[in-house]
C-alpha positions in Angstrom: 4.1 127.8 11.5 4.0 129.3 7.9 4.6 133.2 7.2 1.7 134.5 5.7 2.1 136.0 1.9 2.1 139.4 2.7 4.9 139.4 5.9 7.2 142.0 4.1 4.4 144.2 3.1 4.5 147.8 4.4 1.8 148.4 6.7 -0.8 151.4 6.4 0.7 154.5 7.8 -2.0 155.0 10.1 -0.8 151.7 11.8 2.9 151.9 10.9 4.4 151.0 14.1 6.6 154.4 15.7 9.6 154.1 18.2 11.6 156.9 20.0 15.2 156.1 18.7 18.3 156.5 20.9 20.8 158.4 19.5 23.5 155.5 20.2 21.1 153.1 17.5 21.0 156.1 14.9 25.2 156.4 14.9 25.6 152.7 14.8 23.3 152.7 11.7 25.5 155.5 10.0 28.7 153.5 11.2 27.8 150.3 10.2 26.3 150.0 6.9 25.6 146.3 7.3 24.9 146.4 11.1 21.2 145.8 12.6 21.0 149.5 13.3 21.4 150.6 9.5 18.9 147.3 8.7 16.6 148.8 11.3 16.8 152.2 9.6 16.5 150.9 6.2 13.0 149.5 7.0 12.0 152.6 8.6 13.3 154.1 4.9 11.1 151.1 3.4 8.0 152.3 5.0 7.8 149.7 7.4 8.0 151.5 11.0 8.5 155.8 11.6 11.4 157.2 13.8 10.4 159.5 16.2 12.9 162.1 17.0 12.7 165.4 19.0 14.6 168.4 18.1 17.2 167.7 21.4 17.7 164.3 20.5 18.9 165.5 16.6 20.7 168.0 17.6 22.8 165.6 19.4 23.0 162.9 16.8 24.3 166.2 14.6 26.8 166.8 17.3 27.9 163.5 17.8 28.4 162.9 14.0 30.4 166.1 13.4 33.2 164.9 16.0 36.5 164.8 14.2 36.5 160.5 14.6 33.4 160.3 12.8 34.0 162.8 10.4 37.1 161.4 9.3 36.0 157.8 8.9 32.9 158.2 7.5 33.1 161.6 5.4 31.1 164.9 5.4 29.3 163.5 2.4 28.2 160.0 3.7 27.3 162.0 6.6 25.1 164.7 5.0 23.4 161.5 3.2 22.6 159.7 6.5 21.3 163.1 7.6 18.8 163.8 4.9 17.7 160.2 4.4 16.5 160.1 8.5 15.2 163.5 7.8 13.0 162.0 4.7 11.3 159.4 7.4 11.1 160.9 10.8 8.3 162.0 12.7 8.9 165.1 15.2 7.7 165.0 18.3 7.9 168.0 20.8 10.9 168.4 23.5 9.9 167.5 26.9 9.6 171.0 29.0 11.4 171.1 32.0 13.6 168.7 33.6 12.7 165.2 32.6 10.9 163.4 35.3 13.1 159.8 34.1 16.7 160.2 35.0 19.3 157.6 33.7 22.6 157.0 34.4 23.4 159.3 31.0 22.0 162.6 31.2 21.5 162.6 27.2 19.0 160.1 28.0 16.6 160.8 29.8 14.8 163.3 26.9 14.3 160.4 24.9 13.3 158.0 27.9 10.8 160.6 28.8 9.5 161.1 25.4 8.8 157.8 25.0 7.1 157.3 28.1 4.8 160.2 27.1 3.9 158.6 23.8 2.5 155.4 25.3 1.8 154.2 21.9 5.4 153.9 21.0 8.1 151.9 21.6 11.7 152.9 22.2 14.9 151.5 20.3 18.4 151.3 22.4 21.0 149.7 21.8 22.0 147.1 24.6 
């Protein structure tokens, strides 16, 4: 089977793919600049898919980044950068309201679960 020509090509934006990221994929891409979470992110910087993130769910990647661990191995700097470069791609999408109707075995889960699931459109990225 051949590739066709244009197989790196970004799409249009009005049929970019969109995925609810987990937080989990989001610190593996800071953590691991040559991992397939920061390759996964780098196409979504490339134009070639759109995060979709929820207030809740950056709030805790924030939280989760400014633990001491992370802090000190990856710096406040390298940090701020991952920050505003995920900023420069993502698309919002609201907060569920109430209690989500999904519930998973980690409670910081099921936001994003249930956003995805409302967004039938999109797909969700976890890490295994």
């Amino acid at each position: 089977m051949s590739v066709p020509q244009d197989a790196g090509a970004v799409p249009p934006a009005e049929i970019r793919p969109h995925a609810v990221v987990d937080v989990n994929v989001l610190v593996s891409a800071a953590r691991s600049p040559n991992g397939l979470c920061r390759r996964l992110l780098e196409d979504a910087i490339d134009g070639r898919w759109r995060p979709v993130v929820s207030a809740l769910l950056f709030e805790e990647l924030e939280d989760v980044l400014a633990r001491l661990a992370f802090r000190d191995v990856l710096g406040q700097e390298a940090i701020d950068r991952f920050l505003a470069d995920l900023l420069a791609v993502v698309e919002w999408a609201e907060d569920p309201e109430g209690p989500p109707i999904v519930a998973t075995r980690d409670p910081d889960d099921d936001y994003p679960r249930a956003r995805s699931r409302g967004e039938r459109r999109r797909a969700r990225l976890r890490r295994p």
